[in-house]
N, C-alpha and C positions, 0 to 999 in steps of 0.2 A: 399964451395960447398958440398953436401952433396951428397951421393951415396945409392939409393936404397938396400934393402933387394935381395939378390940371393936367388930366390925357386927354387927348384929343384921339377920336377915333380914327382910325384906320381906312385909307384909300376901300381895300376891301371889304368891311363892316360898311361904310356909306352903301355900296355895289346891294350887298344883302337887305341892308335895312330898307333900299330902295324897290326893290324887285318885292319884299316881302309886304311894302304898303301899298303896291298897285293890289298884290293877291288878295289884302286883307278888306281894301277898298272896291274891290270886287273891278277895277281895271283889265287887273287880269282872272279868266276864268277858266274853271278846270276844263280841257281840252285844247285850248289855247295855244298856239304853237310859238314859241319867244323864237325873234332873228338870230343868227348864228354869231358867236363868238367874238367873228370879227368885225360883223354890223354892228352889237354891243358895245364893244370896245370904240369904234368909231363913232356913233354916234352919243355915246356918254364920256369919251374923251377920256379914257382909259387905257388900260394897257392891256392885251388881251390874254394874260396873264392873271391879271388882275378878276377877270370875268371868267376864266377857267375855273380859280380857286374856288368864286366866290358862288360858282354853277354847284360845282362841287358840293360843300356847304348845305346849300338851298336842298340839292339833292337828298344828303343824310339828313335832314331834318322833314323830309317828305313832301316838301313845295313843290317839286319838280322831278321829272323823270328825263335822263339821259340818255338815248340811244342812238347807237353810231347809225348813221348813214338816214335815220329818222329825224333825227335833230334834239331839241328839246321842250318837253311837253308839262304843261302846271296839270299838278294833278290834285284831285281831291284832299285837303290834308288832315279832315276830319279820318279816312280813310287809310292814309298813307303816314300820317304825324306818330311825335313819338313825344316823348318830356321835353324836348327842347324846339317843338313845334310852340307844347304849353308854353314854354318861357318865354318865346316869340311872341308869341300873342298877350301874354300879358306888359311887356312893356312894349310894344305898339298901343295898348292901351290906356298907358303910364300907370302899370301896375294892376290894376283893375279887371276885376274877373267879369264877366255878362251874367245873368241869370243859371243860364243850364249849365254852364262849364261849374257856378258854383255848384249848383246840387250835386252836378255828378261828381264832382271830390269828396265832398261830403257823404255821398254813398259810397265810396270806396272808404274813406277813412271808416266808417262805421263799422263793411265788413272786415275791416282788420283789425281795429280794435276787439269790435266783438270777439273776434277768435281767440286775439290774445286776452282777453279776459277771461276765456272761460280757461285756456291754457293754465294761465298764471295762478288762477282758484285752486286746482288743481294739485300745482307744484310750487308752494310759494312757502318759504323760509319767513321766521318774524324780522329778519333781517330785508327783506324785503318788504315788507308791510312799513314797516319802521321809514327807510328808506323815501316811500312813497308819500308818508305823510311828513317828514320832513322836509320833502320841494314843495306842499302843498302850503306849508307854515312857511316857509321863507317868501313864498309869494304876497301871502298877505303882510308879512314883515315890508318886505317891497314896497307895496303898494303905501301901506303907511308911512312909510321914510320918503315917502315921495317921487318915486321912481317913475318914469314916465312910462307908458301905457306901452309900445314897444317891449320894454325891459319886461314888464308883467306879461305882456304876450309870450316872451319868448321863455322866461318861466313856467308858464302853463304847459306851453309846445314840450317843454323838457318834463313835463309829470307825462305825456303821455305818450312821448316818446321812450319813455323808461317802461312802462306799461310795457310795452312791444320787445321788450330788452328783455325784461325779467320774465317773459313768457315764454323762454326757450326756445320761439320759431325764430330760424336763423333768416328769413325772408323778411318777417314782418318791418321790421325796423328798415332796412331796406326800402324796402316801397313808400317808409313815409317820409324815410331822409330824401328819397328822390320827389316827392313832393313841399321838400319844405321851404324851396324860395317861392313857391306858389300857396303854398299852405299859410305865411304869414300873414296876409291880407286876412283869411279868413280867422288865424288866431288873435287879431287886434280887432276885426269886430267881435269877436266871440265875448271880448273883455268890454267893450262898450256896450253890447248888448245885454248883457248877463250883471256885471259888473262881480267885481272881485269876491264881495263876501257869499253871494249864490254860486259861485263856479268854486270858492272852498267848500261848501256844503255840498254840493253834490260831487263833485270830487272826492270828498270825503267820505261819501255815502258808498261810493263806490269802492274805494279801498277799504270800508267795513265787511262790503260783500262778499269781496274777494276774499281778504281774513276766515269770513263765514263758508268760504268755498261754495258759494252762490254764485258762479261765473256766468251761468244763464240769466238769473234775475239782472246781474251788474250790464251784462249785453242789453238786454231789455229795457232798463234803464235810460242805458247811452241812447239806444234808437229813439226811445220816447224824446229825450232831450234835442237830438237830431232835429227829428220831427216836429218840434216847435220850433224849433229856431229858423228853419226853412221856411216855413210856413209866413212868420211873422218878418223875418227879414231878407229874403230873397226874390221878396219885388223889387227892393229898392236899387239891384245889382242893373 
């Protein structure tokens, strides 16, 4: 057995992850004006280097606004955040989504699947059908070999990831690779919730529809599914 490399984070990762759990701990508040640079640097015994970069950073990610001669300002980052606001906030959380951040992913996955389903209905090859239910059988292969719930998630993630591939929209797939280190949380409950052989069934029912060029009904479907599963486990978040 071999054992990974210990990294030890970075002088400037500490700076960011620091400044990002006063924000997240509600310390610091949008309006908020942070001390300059070199008061930074000083009083966290830094290098003001260090706290330029890591201003920086904090900036592109939408924690904070930088303007000369104004200083530097926390700003809204519901407002101002972008996907690796998300990634921030999920491991300040240790991974863990809140309630609304989960639904609202889940209503964006939805409208893109939905799209790419009805796309795919559309214009789909049996080589595609074929395809689809192939990752859906190897999942449950998976699952019965014993594969850990992880591995089955990320099997699932890859039937519906494909969904968005063979749909032709050159976007879709896009949007959900850019959610998919925050997307796994919700694909391992999916598989605890659901468990294996209902997520092959309805998976499968959907790949029927599509076959049937039922792309609406397949969308319709997906929501109703959505729509419970929000319901029944998105207190718990």
């Amino acid at each position: 057995m071999e054992f990974g490399q210990i990294v030890a984070p970075t002088i400037k990762e500490l700076f960011i992850e620091k400044i990002e759990g006063m924000i997240f701990s509600g310390a610091l508040k949008p309006g908020d004006k942070l001390p300059s640079e070199r008061e930074l640097a000083e009083q966290m015994k830094i290098s003001k280097t260090i706290v330029h970069l890591g201003l920086e950073n904090l900036a592109n990610m939408g924690f904070i606004e930088v303007t000369p001669r104004r200083g530097t300002v926390v700003t809204d980052f519901a407002e101002t955040g972008n996907l690796e606001t998300l990634n921030a906030i999920l491991r300040y959380n240790g991974g863990k989504l809140d309630r609304q951040m989960a639904i609202s992913i889940i209503e964006l996955r939805s409208a893109v699947e939905g799209g790419a389903l009805v796309r795919l209905s559309r214009n789909h090859t049996d080589a595609d059908i074929e395809e689809l239910r192939n990752i859906l059988n190897d999942m449950v292969s998976m699952e019965k070999s014993g594969a850990s719930a992880s591995s089955v998630a990320a099997q699932l993630a890859k039937f519906h990831y494909k969904v968005c591939t063979l749909s032709g929209n050159r976007l879709f797939p896009l949007i959900m690779n850019a959610f998919r280190n925050v997307g796994n949380v919700l694909w391992e409950s999916s598989v605890r919730f659901w468990g294996v052989s209902a997520l092959y069934e309805q998976d499968m029912h959907i790949v029927n529809l599509i076959a049937e060029g039922k792309g609406e009904e397949a969308s319709e479907y997906l929501d109703s599914l959505f729509e419970h599963y929000i319901q029944k486990t998105c207190d718990n978040y």
